[in-house]
PDB file with SEQRES, HELIX, SHEET and CRYST1 records, atoms N, CA, C and O in Angstrom:
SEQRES   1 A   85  UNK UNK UNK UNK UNK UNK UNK UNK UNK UNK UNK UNK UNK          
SEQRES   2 A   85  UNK UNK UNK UNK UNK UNK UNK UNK UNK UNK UNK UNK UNK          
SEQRES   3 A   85  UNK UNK UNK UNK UNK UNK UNK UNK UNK UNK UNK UNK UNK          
SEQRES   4 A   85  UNK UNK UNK UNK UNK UNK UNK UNK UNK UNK UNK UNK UNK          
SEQRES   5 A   85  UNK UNK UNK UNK UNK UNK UNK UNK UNK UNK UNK UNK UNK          
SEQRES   6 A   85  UNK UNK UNK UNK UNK UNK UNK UNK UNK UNK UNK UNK UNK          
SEQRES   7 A   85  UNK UNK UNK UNK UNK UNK UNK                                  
HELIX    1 AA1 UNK A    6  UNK A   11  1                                   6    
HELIX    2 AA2 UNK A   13  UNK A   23  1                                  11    
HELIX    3 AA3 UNK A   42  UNK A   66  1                                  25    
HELIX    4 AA4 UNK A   73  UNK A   78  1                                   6    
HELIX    5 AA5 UNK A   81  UNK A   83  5                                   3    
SHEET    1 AA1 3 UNK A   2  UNK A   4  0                                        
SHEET    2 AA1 3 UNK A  27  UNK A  31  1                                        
SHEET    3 AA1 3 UNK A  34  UNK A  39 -1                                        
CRYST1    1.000    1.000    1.000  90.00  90.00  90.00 P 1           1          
ATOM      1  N   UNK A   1      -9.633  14.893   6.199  1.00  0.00           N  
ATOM      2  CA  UNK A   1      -9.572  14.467   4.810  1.00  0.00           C  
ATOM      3  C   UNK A   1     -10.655  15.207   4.038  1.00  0.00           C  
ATOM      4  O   UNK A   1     -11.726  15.424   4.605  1.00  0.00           O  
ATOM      5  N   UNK A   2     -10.460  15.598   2.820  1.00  0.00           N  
ATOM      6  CA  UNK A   2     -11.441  16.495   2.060  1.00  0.00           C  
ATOM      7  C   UNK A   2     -12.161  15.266   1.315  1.00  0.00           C  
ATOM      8  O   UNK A   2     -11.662  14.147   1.198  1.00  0.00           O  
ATOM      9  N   UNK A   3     -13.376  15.648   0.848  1.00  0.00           N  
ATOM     10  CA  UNK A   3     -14.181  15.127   0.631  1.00  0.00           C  
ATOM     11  C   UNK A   3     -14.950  15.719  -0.670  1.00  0.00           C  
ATOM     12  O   UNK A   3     -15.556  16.780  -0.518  1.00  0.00           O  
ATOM     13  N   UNK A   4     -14.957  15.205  -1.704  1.00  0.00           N  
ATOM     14  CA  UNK A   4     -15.778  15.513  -3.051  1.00  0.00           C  
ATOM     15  C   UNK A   4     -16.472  14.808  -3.734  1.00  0.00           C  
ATOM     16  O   UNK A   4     -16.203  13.634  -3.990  1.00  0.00           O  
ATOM     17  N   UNK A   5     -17.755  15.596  -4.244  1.00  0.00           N  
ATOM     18  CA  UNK A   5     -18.466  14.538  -5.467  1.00  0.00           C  
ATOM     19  C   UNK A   5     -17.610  13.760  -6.494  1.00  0.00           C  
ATOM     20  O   UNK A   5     -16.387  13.902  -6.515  1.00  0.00           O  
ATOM     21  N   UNK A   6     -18.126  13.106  -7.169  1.00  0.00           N  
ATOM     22  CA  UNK A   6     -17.622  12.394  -8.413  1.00  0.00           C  
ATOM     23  C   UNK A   6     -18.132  13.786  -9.964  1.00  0.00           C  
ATOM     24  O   UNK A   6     -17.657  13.871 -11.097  1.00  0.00           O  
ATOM     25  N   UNK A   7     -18.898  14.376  -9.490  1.00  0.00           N  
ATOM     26  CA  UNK A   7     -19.275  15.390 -10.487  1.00  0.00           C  
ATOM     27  C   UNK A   7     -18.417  16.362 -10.098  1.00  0.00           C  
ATOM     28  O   UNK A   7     -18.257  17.032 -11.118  1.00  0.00           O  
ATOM     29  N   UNK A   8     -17.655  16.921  -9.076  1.00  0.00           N  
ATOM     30  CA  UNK A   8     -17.072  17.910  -8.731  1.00  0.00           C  
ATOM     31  C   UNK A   8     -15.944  17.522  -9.530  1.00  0.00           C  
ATOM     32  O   UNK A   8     -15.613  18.251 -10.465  1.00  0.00           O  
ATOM     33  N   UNK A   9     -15.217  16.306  -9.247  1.00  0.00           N  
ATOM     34  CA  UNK A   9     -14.216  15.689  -9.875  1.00  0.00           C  
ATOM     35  C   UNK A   9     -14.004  16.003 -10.955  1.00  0.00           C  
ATOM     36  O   UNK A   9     -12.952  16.564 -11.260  1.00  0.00           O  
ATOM     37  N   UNK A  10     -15.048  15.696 -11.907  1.00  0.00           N  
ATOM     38  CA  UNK A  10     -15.466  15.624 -13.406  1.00  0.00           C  
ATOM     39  C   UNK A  10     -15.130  17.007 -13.924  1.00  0.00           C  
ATOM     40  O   UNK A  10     -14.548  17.253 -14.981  1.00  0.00           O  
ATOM     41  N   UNK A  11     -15.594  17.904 -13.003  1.00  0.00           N  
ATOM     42  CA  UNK A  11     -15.636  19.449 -13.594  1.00  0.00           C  
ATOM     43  C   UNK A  11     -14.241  20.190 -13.581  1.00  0.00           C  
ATOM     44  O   UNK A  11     -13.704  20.959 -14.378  1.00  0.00           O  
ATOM     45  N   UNK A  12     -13.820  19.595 -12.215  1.00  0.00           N  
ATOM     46  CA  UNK A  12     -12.326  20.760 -11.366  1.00  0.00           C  
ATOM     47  C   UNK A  12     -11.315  19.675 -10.818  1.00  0.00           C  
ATOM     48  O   UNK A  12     -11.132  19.466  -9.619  1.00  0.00           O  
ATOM     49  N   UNK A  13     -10.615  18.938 -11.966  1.00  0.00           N  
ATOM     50  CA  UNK A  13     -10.268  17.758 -11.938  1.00  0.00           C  
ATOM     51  C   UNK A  13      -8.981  18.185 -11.590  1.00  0.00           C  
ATOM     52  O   UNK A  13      -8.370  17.718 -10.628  1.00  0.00           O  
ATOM     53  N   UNK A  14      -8.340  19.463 -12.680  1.00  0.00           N  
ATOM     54  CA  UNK A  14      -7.487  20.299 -12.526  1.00  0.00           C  
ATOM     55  C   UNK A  14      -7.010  20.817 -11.233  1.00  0.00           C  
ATOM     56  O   UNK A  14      -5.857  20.687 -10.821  1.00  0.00           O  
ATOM     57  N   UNK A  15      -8.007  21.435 -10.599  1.00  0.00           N  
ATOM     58  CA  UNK A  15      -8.041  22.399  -9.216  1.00  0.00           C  
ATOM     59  C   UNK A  15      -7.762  21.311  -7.927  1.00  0.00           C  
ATOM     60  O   UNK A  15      -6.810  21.238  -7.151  1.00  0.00           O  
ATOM     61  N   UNK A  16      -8.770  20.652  -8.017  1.00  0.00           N  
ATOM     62  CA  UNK A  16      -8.471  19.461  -7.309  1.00  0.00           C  
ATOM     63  C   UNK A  16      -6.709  18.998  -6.920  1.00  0.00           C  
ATOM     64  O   UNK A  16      -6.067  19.183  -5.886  1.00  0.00           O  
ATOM     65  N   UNK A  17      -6.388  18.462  -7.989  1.00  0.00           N  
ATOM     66  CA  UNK A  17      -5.590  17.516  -8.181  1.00  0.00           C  
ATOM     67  C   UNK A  17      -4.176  18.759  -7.803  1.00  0.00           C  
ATOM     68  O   UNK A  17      -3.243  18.436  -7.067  1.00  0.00           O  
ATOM     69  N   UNK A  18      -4.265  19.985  -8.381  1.00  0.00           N  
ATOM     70  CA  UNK A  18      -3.603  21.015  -7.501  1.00  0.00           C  
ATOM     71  C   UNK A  18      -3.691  21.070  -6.181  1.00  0.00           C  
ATOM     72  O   UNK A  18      -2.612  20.902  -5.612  1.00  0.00           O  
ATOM     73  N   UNK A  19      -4.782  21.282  -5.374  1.00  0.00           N  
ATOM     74  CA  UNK A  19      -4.945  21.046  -3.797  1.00  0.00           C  
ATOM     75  C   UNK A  19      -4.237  19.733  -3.185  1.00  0.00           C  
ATOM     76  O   UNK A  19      -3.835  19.684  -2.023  1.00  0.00           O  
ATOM     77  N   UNK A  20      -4.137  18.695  -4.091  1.00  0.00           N  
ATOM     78  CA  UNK A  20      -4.035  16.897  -3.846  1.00  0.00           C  
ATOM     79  C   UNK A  20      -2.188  17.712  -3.431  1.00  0.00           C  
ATOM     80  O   UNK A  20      -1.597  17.665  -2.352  1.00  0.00           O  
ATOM     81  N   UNK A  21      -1.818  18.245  -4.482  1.00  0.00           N  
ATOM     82  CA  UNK A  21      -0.360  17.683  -4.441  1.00  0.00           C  
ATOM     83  C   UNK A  21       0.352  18.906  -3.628  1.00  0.00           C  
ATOM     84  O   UNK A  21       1.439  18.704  -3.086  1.00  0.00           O  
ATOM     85  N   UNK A  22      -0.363  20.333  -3.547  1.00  0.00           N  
ATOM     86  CA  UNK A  22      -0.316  21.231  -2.484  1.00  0.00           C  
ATOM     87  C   UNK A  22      -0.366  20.461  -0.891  1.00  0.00           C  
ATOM     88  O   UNK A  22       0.536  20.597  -0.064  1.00  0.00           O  
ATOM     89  N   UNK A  23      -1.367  19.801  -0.714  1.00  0.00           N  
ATOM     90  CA  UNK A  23      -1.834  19.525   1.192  1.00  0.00           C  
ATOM     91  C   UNK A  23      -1.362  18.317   1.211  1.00  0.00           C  
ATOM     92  O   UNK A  23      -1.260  17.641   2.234  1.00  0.00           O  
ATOM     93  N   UNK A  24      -1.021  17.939   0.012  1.00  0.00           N  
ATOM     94  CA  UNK A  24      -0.738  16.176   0.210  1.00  0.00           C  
ATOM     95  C   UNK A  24      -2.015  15.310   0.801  1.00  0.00           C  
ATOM     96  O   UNK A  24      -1.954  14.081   0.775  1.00  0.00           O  
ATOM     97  N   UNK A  25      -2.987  15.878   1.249  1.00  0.00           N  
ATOM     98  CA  UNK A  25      -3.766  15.265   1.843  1.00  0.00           C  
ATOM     99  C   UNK A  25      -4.838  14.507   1.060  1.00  0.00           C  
ATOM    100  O   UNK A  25      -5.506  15.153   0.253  1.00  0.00           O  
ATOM    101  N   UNK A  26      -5.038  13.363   1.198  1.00  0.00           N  
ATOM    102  CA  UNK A  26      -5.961  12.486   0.594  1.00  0.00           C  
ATOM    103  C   UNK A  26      -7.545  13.063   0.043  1.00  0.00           C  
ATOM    104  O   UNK A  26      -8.116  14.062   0.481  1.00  0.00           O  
ATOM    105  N   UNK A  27      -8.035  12.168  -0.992  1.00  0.00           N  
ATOM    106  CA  UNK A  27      -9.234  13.314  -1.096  1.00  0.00           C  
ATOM    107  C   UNK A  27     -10.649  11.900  -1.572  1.00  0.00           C  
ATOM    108  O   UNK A  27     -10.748  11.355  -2.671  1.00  0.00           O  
ATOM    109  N   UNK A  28     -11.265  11.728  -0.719  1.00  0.00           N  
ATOM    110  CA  UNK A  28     -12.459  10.675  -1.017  1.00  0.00           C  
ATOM    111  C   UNK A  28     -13.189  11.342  -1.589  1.00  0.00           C  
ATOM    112  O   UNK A  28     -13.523  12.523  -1.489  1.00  0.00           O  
ATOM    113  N   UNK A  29     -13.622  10.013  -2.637  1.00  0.00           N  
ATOM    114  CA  UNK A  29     -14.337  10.653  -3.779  1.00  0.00           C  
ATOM    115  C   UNK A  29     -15.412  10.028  -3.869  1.00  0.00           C  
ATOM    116  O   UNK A  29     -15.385   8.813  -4.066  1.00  0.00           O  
ATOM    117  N   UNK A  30     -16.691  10.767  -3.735  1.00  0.00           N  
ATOM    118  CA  UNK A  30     -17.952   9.853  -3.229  1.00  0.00           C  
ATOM    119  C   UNK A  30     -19.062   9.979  -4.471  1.00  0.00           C  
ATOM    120  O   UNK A  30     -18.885  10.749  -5.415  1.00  0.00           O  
ATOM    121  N   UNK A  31     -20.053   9.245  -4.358  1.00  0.00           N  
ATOM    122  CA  UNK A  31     -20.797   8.846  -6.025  1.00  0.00           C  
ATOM    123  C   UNK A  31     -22.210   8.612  -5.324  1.00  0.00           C  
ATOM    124  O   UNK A  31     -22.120   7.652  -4.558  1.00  0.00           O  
ATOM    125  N   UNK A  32     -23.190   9.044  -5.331  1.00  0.00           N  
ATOM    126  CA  UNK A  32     -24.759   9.042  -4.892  1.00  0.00           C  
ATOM    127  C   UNK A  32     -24.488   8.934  -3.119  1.00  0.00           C  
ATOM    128  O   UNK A  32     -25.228   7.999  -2.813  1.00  0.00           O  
ATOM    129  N   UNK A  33     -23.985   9.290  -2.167  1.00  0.00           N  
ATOM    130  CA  UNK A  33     -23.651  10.037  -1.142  1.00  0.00           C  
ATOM    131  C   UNK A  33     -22.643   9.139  -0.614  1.00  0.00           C  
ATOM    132  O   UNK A  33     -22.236   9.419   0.513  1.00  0.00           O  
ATOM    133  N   UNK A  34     -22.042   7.889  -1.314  1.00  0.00           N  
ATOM    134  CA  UNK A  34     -21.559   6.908  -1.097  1.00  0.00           C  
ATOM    135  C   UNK A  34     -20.026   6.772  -0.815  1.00  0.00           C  
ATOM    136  O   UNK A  34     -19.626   6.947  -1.966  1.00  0.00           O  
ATOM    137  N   UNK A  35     -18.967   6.592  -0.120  1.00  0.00           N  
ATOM    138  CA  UNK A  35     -17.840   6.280  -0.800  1.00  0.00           C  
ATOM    139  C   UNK A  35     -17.218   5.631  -2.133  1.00  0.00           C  
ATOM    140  O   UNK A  35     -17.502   4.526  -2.595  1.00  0.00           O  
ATOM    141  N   UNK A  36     -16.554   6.314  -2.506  1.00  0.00           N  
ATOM    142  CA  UNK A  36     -15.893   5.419  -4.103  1.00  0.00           C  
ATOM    143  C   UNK A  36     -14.817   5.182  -4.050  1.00  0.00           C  
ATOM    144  O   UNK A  36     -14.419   4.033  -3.862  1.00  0.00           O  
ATOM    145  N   UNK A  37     -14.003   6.237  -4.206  1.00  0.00           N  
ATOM    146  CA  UNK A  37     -12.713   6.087  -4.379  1.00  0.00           C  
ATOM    147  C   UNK A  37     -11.800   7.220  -3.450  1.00  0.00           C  
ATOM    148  O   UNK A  37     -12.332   8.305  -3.217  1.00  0.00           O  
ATOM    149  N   UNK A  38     -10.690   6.997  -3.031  1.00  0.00           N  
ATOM    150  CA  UNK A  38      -9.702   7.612  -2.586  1.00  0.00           C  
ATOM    151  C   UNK A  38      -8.679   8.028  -3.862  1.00  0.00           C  
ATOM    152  O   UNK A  38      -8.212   7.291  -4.729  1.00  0.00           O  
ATOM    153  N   UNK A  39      -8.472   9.738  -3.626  1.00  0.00           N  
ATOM    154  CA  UNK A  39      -7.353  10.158  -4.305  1.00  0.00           C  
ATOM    155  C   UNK A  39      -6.437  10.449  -3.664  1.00  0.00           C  
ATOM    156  O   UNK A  39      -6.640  11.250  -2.751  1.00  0.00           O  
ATOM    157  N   UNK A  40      -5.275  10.007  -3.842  1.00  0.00           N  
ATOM    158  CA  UNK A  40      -3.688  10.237  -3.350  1.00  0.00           C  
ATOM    159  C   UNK A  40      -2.509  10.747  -3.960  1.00  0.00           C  
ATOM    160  O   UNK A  40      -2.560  10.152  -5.037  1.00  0.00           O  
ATOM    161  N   UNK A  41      -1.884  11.171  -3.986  1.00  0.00           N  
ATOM    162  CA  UNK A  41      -0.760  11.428  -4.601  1.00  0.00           C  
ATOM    163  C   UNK A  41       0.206  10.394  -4.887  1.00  0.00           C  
ATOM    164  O   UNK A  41       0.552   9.643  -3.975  1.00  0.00           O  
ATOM    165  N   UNK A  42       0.881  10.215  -6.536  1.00  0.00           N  
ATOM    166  CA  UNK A  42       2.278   9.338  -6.345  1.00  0.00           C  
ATOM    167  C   UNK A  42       2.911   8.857  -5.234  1.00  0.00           C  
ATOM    168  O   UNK A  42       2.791   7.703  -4.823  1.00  0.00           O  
ATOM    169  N   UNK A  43       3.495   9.600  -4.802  1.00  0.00           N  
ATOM    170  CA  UNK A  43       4.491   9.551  -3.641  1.00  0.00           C  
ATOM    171  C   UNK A  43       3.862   8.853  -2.364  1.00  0.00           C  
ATOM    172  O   UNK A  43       4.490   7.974  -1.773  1.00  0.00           O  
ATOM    173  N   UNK A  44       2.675   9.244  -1.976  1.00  0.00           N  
ATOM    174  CA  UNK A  44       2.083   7.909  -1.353  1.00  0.00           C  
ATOM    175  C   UNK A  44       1.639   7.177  -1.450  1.00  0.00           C  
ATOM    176  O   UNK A  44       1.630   6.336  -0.550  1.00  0.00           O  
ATOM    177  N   UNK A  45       0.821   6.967  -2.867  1.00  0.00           N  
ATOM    178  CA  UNK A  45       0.496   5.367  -2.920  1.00  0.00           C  
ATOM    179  C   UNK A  45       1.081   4.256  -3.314  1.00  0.00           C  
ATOM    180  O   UNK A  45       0.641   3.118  -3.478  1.00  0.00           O  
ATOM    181  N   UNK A  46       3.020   5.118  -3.558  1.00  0.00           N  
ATOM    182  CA  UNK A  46       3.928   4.553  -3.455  1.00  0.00           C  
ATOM    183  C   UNK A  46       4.183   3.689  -2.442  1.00  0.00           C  
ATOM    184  O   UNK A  46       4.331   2.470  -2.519  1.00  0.00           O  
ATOM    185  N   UNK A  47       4.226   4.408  -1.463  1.00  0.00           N  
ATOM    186  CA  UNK A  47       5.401   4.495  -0.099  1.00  0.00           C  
ATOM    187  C   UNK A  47       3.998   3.525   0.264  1.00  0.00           C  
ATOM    188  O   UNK A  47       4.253   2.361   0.575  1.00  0.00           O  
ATOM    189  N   UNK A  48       2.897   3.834   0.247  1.00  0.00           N  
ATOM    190  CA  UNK A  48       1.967   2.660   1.126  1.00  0.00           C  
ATOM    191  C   UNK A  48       1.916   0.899   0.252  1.00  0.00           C  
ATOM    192  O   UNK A  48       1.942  -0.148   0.899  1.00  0.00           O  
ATOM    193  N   UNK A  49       1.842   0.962  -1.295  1.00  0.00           N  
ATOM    194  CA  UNK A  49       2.383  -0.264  -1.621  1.00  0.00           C  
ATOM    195  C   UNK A  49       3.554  -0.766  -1.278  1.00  0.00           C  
ATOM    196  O   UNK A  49       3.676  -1.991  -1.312  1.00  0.00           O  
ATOM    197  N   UNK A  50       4.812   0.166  -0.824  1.00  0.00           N  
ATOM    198  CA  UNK A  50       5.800  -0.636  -0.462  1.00  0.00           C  
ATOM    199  C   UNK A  50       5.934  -1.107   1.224  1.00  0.00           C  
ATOM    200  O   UNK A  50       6.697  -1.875   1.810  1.00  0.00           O  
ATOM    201  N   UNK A  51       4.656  -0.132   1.717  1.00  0.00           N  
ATOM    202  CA  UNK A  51       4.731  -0.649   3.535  1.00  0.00           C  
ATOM    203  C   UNK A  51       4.091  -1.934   3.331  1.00  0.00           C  
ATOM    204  O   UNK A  51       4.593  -2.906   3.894  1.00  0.00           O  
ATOM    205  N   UNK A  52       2.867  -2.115   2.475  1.00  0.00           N  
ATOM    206  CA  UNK A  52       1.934  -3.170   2.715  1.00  0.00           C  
ATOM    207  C   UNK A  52       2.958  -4.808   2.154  1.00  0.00           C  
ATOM    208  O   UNK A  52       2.646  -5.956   2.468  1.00  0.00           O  
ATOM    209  N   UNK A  53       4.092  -4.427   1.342  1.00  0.00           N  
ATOM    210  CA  UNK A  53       5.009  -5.254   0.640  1.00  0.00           C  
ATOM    211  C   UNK A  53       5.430  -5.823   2.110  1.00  0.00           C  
ATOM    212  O   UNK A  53       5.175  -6.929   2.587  1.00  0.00           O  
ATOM    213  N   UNK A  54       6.087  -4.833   2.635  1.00  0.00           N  
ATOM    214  CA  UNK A  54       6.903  -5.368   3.871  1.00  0.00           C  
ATOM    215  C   UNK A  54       5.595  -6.196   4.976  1.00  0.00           C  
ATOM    216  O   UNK A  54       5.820  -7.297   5.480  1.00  0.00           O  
ATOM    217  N   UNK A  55       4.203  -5.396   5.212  1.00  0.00           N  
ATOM    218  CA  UNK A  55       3.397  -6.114   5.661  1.00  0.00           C  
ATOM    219  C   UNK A  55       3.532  -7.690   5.829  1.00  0.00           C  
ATOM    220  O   UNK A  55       3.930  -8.427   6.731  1.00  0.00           O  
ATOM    221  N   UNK A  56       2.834  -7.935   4.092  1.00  0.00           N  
ATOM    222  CA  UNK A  56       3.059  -9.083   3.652  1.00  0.00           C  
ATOM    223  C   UNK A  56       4.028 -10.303   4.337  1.00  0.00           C  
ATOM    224  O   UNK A  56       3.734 -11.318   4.968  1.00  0.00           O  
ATOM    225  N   UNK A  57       5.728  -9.535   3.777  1.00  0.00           N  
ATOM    226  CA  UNK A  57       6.513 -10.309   4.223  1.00  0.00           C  
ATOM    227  C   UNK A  57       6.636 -10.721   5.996  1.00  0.00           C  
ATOM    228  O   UNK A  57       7.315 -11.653   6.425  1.00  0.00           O  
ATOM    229  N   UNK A  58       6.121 -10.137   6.523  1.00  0.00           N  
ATOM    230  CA  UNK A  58       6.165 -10.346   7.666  1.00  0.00           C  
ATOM    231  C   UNK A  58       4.802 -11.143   8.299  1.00  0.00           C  
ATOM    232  O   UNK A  58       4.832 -11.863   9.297  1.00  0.00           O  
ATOM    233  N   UNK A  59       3.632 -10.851   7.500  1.00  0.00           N  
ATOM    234  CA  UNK A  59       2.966 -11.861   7.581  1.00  0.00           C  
ATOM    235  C   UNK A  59       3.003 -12.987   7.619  1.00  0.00           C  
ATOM    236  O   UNK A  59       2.855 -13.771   8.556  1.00  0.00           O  
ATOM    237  N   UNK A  60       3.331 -13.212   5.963  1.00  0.00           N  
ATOM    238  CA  UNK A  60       3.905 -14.676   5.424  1.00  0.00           C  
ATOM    239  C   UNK A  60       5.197 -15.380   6.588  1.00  0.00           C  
ATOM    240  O   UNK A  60       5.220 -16.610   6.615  1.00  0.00           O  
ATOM    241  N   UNK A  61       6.242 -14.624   7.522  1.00  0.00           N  
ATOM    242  CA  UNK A  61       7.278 -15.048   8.198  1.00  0.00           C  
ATOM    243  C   UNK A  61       6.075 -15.539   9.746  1.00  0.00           C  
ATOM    244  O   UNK A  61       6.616 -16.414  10.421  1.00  0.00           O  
ATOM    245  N   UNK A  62       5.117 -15.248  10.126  1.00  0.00           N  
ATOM    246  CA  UNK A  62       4.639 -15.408  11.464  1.00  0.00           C  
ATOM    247  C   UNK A  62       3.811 -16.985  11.165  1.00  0.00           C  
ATOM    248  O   UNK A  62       3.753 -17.999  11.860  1.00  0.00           O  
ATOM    249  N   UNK A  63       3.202 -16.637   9.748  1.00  0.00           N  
ATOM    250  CA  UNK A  63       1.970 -17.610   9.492  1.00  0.00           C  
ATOM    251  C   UNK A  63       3.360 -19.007   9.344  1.00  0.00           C  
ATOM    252  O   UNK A  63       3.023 -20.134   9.708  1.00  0.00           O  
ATOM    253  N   UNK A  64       4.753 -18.808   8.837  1.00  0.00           N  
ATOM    254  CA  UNK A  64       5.352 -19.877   8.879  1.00  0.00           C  
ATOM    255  C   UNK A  64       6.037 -20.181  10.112  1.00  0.00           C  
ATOM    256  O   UNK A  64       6.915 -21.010   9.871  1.00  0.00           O  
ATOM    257  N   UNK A  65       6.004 -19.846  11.380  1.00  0.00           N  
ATOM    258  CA  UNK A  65       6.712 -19.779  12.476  1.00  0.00           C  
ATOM    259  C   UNK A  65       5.246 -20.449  13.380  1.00  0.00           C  
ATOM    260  O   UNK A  65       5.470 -20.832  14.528  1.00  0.00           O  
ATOM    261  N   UNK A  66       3.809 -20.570  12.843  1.00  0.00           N  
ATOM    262  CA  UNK A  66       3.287 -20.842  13.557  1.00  0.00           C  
ATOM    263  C   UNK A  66       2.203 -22.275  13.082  1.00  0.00           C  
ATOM    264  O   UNK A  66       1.270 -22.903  13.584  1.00  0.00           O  
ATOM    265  N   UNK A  67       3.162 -22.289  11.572  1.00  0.00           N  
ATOM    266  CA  UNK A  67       2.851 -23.642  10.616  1.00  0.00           C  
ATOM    267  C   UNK A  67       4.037 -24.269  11.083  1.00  0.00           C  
ATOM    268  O   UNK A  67       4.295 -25.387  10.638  1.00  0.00           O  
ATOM    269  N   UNK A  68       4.847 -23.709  11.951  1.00  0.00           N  
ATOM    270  CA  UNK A  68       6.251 -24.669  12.213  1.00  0.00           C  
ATOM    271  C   UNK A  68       7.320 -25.129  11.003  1.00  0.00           C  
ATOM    272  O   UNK A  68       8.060 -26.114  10.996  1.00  0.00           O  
ATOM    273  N   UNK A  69       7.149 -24.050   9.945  1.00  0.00           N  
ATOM    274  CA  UNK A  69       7.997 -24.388   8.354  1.00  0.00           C  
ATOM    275  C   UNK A  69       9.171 -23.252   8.679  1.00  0.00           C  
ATOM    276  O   UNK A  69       9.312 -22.290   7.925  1.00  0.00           O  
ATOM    277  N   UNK A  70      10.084 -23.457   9.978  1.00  0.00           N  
ATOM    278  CA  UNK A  70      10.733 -23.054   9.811  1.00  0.00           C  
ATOM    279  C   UNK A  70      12.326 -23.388  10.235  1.00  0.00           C  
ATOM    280  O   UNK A  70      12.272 -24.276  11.085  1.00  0.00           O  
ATOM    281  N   UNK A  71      13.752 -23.012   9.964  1.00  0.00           N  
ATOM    282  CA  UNK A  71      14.730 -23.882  10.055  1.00  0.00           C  
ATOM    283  C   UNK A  71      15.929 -23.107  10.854  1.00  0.00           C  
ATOM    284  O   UNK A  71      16.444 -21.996  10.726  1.00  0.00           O  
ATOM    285  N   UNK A  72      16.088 -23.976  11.549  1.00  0.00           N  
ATOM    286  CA  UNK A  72      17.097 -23.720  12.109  1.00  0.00           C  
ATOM    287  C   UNK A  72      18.750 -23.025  11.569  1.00  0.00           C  
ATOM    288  O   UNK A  72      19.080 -23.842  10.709  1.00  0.00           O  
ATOM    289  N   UNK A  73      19.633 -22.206  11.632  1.00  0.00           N  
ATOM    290  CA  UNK A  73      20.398 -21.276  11.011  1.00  0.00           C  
ATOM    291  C   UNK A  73      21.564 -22.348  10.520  1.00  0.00           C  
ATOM    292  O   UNK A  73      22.265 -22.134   9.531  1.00  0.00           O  
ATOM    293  N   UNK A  74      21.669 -23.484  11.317  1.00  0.00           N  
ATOM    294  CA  UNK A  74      22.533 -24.517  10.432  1.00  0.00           C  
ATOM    295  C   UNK A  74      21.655 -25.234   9.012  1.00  0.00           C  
ATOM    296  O   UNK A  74      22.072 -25.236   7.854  1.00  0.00           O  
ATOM    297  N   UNK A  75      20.650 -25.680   9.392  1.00  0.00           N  
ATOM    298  CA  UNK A  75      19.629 -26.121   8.375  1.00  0.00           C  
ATOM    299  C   UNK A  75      19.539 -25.190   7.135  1.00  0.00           C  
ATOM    300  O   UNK A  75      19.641 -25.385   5.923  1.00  0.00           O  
ATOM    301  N   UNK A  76      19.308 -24.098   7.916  1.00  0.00           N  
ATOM    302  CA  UNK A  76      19.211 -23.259   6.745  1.00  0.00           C  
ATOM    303  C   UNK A  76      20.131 -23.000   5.690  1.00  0.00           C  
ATOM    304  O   UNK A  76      19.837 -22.821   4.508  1.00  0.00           O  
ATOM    305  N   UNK A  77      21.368 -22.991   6.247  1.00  0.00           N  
ATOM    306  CA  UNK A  77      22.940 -23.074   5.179  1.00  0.00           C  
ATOM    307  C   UNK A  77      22.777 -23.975   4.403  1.00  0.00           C  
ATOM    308  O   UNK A  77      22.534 -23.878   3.200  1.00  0.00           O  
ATOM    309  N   UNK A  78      22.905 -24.969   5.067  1.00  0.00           N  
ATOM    310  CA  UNK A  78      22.765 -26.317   4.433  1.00  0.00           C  
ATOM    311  C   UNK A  78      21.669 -26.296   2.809  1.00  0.00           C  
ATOM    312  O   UNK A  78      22.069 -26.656   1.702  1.00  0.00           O  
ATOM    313  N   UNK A  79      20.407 -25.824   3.104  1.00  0.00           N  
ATOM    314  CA  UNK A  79      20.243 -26.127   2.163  1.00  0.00           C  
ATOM    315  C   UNK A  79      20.183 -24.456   1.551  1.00  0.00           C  
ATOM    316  O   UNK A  79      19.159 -24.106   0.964  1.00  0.00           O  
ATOM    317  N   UNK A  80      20.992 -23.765   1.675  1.00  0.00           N  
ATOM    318  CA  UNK A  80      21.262 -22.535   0.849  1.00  0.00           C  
ATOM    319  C   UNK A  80      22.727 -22.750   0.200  1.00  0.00           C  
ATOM    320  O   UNK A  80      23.142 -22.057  -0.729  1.00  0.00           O  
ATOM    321  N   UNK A  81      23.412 -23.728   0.763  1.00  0.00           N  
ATOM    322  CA  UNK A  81      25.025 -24.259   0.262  1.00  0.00           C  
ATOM    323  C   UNK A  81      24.869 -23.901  -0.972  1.00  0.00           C  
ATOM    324  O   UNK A  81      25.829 -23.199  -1.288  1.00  0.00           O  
ATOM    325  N   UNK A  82      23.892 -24.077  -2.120  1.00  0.00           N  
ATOM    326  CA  UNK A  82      24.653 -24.389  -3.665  1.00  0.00           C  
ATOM    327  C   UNK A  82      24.431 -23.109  -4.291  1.00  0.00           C  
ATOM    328  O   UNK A  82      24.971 -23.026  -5.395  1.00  0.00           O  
ATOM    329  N   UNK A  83      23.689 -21.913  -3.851  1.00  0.00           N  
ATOM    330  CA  UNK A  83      23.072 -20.916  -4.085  1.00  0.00           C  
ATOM    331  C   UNK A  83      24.757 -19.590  -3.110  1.00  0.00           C  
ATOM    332  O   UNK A  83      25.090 -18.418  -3.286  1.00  0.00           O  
ATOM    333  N   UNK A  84      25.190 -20.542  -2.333  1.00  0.00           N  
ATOM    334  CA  UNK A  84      26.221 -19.154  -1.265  1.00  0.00           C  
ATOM    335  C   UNK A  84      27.308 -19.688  -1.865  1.00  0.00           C  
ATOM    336  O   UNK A  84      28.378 -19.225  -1.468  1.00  0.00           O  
ATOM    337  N   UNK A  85      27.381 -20.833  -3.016  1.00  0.00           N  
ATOM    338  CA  UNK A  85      28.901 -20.944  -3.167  1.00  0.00           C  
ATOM    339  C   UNK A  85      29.246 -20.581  -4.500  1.00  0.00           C  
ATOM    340  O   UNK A  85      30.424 -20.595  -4.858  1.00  0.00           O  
TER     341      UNK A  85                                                      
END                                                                             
């Protein structure tokens, strides 16, 4: 992963952001020798909000399978009846 000042940024924001969408490769952007920020391209900080979406949902499905809030495939019709008809 490439690695740049926050002043480099400032100057060759242009050049940069050409290399970003050339290598695709991520570019940390650091501020008094520190980490700050990560630069990415569209297209992946797309595709990673929509993995972390699915994350989520699959989170939320374990944490209810192990809260026991979950229903059996007749139960479940049942109360999906007024919504499937």
């Amino acid at each position: 992963m490439k690695t740049e000042l926050v002043t480099t940024l400032k100057r060759q924001a242009t050049q940069i952001l050409s290399d970003l969408h050339s290598s695709g490769e991520p570019v940390l952007i650091t501020e008094h020798g520190k980490p700050s920020a990560y630069l990415v391209d569209v297209d992946s900080y797309e595709f990673m909000q929509s993995r972390m979406s699915v994350l989520e949902g699959i989170s939320r499905g374990e944490r209810a399978i192990l809260e026991n809030r979950t229903y059996t495939q007749s139960e479940a019709k049942g109360k999906m009846k007024k919504w499937l008809s």
